[in-house]
PyMOL Python script that loads the backbone (N, CA, C, O; Angstrom):
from pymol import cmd

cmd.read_pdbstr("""\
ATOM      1  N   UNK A   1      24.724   5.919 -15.159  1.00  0.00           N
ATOM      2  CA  UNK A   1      23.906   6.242 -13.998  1.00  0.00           C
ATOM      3  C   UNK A   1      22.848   5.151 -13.811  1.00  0.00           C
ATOM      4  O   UNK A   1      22.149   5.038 -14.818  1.00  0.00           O
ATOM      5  N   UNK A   2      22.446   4.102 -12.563  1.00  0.00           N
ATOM      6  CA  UNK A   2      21.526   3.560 -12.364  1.00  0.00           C
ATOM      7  C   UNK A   2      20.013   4.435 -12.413  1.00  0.00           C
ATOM      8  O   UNK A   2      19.559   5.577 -12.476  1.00  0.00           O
ATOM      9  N   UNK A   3      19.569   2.833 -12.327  1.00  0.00           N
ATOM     10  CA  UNK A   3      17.617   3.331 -12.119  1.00  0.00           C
ATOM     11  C   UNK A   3      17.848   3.963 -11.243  1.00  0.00           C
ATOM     12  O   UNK A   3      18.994   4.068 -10.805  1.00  0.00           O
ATOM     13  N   UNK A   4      16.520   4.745 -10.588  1.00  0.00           N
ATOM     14  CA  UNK A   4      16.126   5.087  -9.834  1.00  0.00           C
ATOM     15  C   UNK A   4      15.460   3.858  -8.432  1.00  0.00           C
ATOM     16  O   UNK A   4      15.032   2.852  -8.998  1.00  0.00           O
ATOM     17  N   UNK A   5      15.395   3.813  -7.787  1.00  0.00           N
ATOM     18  CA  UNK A   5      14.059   3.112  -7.128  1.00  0.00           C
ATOM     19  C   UNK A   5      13.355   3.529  -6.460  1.00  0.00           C
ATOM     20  O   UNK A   5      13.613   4.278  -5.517  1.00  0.00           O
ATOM     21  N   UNK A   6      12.256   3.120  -6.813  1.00  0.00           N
ATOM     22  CA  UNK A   6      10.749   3.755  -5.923  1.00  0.00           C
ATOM     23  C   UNK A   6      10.938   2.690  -4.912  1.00  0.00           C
ATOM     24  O   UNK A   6      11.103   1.470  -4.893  1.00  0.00           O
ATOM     25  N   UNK A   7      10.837   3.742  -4.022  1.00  0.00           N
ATOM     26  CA  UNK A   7      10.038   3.436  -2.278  1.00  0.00           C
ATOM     27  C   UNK A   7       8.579   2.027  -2.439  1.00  0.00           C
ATOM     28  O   UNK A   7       7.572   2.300  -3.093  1.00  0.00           O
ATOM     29  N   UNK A   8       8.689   1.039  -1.951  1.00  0.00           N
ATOM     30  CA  UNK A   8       7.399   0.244  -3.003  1.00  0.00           C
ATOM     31  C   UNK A   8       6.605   0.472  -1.666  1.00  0.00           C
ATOM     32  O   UNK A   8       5.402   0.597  -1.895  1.00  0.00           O
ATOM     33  N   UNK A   9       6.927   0.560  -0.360  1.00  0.00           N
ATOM     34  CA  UNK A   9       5.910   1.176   0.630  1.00  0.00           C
ATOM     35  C   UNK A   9       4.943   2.272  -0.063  1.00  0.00           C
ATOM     36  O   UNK A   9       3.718   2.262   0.060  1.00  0.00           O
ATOM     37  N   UNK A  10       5.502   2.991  -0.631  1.00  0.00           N
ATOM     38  CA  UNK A  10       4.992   4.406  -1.051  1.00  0.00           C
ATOM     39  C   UNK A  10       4.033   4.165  -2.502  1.00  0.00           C
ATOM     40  O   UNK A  10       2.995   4.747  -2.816  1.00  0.00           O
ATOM     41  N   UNK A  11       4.682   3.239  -3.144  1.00  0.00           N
ATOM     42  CA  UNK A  11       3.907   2.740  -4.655  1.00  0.00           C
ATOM     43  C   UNK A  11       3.095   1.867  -4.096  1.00  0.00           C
ATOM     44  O   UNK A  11       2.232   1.495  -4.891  1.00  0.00           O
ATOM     45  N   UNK A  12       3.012   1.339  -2.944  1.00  0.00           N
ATOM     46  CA  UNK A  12       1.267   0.732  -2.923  1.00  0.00           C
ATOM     47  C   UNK A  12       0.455   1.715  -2.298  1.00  0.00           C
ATOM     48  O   UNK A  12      -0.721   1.361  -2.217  1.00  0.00           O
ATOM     49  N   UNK A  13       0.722   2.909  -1.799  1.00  0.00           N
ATOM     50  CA  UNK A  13      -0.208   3.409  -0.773  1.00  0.00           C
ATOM     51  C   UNK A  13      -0.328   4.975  -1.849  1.00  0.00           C
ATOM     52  O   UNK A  13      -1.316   5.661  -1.583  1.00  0.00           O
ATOM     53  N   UNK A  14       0.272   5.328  -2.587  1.00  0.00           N
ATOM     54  CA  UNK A  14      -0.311   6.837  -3.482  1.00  0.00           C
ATOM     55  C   UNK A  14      -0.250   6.074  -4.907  1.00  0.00           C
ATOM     56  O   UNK A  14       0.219   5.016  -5.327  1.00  0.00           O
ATOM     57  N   UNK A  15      -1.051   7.293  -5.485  1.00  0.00           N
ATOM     58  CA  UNK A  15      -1.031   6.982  -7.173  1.00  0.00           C
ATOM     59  C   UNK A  15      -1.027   7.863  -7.701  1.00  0.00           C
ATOM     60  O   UNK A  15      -1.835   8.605  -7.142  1.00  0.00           O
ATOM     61  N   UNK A  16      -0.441   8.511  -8.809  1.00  0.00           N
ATOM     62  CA  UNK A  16      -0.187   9.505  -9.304  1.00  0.00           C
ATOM     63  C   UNK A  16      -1.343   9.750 -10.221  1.00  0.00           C
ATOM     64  O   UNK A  16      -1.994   8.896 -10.823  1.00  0.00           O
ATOM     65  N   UNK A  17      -1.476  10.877 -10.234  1.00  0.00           N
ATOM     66  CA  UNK A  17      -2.967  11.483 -11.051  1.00  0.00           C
ATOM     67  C   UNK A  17      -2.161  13.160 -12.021  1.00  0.00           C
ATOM     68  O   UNK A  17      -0.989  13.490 -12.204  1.00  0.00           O
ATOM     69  N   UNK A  18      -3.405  13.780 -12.393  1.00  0.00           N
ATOM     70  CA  UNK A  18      -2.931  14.960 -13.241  1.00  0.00           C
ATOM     71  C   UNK A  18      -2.688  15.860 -12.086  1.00  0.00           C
ATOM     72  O   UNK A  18      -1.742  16.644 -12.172  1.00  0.00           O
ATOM     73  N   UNK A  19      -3.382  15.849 -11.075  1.00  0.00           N
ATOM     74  CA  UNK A  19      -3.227  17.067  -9.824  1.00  0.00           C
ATOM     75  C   UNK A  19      -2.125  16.951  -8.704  1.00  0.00           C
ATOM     76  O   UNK A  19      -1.523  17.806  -8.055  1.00  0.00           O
ATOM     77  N   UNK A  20      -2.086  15.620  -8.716  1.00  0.00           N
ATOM     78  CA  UNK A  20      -0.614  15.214  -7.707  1.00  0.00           C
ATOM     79  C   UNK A  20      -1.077  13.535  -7.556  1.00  0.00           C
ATOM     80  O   UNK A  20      -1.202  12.778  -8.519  1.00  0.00           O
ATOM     81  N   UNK A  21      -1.306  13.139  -6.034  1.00  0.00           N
ATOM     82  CA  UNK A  21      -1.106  11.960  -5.755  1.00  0.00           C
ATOM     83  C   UNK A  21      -2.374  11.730  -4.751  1.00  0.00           C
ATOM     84  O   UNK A  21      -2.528  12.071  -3.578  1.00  0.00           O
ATOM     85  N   UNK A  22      -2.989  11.219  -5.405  1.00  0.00           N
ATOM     86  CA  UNK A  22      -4.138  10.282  -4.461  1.00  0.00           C
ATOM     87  C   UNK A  22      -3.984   8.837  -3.090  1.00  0.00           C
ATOM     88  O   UNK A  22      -3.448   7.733  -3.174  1.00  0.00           O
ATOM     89  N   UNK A  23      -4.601   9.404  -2.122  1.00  0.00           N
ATOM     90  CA  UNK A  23      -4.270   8.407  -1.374  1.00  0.00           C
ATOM     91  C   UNK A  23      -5.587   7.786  -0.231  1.00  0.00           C
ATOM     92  O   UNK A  23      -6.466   8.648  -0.204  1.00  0.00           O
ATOM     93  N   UNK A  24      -5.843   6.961   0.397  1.00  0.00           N
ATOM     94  CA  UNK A  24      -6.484   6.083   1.094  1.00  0.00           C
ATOM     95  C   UNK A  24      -6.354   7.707   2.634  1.00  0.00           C
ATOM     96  O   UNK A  24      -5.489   8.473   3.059  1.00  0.00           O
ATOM     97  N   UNK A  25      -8.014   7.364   2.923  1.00  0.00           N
ATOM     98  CA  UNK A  25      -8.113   8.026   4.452  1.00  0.00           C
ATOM     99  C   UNK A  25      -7.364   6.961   5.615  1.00  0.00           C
ATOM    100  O   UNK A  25      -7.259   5.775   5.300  1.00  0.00           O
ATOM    101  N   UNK A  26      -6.913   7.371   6.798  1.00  0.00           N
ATOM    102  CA  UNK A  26      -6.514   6.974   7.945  1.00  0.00           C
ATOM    103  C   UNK A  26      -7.830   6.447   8.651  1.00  0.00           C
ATOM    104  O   UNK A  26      -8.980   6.543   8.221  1.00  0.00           O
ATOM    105  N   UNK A  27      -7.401   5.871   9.832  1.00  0.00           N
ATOM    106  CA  UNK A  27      -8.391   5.671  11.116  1.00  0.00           C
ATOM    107  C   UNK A  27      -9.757   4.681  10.121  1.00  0.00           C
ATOM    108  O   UNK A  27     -10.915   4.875  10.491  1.00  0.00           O
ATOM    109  N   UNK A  28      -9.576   3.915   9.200  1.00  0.00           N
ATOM    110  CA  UNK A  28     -10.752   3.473   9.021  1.00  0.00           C
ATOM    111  C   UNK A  28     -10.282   2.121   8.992  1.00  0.00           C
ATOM    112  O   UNK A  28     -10.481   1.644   7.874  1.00  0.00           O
ATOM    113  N   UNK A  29      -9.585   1.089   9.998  1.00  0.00           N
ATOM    114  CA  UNK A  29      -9.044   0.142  10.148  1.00  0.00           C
ATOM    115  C   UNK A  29      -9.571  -1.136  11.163  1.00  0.00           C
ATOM    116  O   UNK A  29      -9.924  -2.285  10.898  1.00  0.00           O
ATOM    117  N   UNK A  30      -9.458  -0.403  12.418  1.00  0.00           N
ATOM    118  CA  UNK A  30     -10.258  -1.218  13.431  1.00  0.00           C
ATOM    119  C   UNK A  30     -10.473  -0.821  14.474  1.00  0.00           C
ATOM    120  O   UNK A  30      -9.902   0.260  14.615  1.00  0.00           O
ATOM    121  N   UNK A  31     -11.301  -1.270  15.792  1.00  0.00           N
ATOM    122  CA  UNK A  31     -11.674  -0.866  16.366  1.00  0.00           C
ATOM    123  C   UNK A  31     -12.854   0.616  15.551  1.00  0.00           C
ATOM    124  O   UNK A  31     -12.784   1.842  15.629  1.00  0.00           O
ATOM    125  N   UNK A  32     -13.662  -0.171  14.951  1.00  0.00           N
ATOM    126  CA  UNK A  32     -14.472   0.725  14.291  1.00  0.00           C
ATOM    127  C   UNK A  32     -15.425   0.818  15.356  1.00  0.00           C
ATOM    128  O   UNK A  32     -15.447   1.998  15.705  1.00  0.00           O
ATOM    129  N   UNK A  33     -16.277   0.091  16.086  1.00  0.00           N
ATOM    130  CA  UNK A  33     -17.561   0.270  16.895  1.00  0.00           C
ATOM    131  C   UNK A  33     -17.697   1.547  17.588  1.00  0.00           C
ATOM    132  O   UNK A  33     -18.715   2.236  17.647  1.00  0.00           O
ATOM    133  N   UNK A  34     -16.376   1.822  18.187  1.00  0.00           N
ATOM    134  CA  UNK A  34     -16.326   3.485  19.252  1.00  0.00           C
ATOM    135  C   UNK A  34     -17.086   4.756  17.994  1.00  0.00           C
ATOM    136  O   UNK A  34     -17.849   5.689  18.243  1.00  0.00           O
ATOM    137  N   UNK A  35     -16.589   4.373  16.841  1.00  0.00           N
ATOM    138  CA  UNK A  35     -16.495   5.375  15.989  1.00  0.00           C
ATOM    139  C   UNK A  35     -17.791   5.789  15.424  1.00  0.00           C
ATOM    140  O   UNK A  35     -18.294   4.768  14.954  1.00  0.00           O
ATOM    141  N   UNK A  36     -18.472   6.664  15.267  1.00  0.00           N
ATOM    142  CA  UNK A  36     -19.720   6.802  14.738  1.00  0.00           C
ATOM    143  C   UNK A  36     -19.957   6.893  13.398  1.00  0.00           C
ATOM    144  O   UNK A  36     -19.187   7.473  12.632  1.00  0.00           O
ATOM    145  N   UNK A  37     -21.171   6.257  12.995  1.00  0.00           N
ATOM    146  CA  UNK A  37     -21.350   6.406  11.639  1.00  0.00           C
ATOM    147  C   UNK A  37     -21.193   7.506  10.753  1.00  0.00           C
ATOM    148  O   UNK A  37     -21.404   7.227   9.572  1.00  0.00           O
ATOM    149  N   UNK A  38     -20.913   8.563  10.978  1.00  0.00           N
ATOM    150  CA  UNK A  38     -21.065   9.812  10.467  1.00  0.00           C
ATOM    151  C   UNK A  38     -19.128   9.819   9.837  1.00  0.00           C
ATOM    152  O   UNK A  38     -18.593   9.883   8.730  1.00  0.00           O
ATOM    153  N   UNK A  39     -18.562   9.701  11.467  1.00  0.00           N
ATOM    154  CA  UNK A  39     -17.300   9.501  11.035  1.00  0.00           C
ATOM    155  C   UNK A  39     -16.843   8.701  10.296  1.00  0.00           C
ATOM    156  O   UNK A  39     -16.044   9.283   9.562  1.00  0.00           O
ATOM    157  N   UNK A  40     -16.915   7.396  10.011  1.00  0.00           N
ATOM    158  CA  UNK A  40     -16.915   6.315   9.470  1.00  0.00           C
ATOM    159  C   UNK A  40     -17.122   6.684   7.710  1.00  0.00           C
ATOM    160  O   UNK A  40     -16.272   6.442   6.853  1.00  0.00           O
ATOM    161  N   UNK A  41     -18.546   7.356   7.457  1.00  0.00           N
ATOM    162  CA  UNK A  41     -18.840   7.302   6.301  1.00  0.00           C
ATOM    163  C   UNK A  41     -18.023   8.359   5.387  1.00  0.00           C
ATOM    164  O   UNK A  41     -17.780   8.168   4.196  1.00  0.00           O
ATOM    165  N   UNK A  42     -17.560   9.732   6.274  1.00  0.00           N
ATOM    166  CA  UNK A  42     -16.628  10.431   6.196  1.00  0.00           C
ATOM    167  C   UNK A  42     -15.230  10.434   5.359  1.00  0.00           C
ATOM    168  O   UNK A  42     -14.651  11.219   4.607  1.00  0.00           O
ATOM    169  N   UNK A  43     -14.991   9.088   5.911  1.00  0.00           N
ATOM    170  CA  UNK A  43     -13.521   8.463   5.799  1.00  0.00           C
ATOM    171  C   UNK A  43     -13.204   7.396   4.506  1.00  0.00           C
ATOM    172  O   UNK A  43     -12.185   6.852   4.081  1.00  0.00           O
ATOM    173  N   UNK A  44     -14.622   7.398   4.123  1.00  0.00           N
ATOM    174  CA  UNK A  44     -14.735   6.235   2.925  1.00  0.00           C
ATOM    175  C   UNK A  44     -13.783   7.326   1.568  1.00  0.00           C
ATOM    176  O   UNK A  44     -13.615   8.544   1.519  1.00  0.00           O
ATOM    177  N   UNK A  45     -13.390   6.339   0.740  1.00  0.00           N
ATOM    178  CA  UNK A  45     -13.203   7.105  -0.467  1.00  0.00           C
ATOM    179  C   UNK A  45     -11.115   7.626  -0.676  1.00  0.00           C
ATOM    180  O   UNK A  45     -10.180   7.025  -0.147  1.00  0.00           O
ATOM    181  N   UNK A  46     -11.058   8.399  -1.250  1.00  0.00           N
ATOM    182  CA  UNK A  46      -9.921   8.350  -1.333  1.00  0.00           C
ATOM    183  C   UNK A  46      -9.563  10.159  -1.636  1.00  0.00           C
ATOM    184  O   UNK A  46     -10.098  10.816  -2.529  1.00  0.00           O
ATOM    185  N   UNK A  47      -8.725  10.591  -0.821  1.00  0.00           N
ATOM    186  CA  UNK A  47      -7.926  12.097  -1.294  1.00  0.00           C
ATOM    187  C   UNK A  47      -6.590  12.205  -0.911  1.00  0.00           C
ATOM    188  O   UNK A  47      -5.770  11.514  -0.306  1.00  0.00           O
ATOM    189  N   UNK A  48      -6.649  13.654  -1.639  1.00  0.00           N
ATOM    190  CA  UNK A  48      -5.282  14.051  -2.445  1.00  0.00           C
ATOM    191  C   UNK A  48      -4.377  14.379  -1.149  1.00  0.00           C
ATOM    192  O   UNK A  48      -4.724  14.926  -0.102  1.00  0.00           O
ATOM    193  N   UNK A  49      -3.323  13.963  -1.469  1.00  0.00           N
ATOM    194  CA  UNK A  49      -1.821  14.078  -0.454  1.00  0.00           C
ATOM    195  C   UNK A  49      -1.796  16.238  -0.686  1.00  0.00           C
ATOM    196  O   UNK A  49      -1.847  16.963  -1.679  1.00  0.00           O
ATOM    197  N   UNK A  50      -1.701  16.489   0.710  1.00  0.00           N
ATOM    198  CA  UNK A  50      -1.334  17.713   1.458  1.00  0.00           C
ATOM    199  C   UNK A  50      -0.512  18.399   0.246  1.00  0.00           C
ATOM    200  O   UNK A  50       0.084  17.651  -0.529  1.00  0.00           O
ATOM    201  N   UNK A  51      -0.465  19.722   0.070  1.00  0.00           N
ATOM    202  CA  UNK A  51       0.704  20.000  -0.503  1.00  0.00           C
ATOM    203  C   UNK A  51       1.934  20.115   0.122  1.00  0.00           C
ATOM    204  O   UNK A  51       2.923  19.870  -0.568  1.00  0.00           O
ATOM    205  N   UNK A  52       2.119  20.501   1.526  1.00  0.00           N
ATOM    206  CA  UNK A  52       3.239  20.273   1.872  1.00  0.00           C
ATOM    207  C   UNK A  52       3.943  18.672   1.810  1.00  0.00           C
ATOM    208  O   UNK A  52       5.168  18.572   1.889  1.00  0.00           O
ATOM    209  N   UNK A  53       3.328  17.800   1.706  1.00  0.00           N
ATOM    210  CA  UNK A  53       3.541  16.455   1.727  1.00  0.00           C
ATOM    211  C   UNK A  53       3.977  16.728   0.240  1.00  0.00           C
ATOM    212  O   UNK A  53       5.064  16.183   0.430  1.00  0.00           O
ATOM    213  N   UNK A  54       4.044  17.076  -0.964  1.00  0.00           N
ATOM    214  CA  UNK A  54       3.619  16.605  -2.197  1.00  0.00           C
ATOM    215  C   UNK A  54       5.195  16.270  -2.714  1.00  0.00           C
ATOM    216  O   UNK A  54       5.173  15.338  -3.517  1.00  0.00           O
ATOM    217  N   UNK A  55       6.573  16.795  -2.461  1.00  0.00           N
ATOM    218  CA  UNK A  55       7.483  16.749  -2.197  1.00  0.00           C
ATOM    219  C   UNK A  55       8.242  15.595  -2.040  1.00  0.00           C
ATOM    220  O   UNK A  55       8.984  15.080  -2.876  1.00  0.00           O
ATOM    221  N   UNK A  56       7.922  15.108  -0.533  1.00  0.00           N
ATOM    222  CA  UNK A  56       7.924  13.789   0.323  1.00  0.00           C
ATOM    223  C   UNK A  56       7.828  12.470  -0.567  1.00  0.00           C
ATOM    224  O   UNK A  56       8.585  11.502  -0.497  1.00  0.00           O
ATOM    225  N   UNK A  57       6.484  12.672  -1.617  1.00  0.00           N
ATOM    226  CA  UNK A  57       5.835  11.271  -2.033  1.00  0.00           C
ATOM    227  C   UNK A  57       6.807  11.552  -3.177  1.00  0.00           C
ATOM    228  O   UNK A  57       7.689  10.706  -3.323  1.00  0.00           O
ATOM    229  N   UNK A  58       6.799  12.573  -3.999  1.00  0.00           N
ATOM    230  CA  UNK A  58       7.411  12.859  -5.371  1.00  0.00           C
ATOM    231  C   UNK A  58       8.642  12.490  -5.328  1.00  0.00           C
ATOM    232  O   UNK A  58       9.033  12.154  -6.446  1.00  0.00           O
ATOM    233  N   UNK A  59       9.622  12.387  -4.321  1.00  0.00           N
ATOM    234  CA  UNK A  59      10.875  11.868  -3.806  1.00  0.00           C
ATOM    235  C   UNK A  59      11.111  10.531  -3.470  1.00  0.00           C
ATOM    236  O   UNK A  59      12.171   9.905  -3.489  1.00  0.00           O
ATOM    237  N   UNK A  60       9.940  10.165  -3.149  1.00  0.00           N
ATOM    238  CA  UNK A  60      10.065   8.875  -3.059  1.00  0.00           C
ATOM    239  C   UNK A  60       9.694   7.627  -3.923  1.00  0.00           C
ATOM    240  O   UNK A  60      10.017   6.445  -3.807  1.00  0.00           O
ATOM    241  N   UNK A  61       8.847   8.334  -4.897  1.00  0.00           N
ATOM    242  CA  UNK A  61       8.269   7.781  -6.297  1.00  0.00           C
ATOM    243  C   UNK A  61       9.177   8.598  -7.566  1.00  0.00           C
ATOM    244  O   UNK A  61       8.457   9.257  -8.316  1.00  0.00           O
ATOM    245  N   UNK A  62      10.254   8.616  -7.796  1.00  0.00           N
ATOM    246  CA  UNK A  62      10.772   8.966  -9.185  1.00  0.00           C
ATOM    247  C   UNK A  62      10.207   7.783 -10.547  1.00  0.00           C
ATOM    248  O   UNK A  62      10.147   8.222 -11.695  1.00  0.00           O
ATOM    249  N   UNK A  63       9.924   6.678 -10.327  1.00  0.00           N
ATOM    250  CA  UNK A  63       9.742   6.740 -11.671  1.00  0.00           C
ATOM    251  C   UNK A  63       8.643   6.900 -12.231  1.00  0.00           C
ATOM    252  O   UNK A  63       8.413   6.517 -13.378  1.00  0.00           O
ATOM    253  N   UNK A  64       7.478   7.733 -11.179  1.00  0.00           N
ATOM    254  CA  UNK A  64       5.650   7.787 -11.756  1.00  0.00           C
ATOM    255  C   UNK A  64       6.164   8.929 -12.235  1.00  0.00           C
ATOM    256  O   UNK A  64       5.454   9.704 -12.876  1.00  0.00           O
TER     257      UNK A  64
END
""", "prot")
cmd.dss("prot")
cmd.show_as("cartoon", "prot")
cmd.util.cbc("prot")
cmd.orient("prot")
């Protein structure tokens, strides 16, 4: 039976942790000026993939 292969789209953008898979917020890219600081500061930082998503990433990352 071959390897597996991970999705490498998917291995740069989640990381596997003890709770599931950590990932980067959306919308904090460009066209920042419209956006208000509140939103902006909001978006900093990093969280956990949906549980319905959790599936999706786990399928596409077999060897984490």
């Amino acid at each position: 039976m071959p390897k597996l292969k991970s999705n490498r789209g998917a291995a740069k953008r989640f990381a596997k942790t003890a709770n599931g898979f950590k990932r980067r917020q959306s919308f904090k890219n460009h066209i920042l000026t419209k956006k208000s600081q509140k939103r902006k500061r909001q978006l900093r930082g990093t969280t956990m993939v949906a549980a319905v998503d959790q599936y999706s990433v786990e399928r596409m990352l077999p060897s984490l």
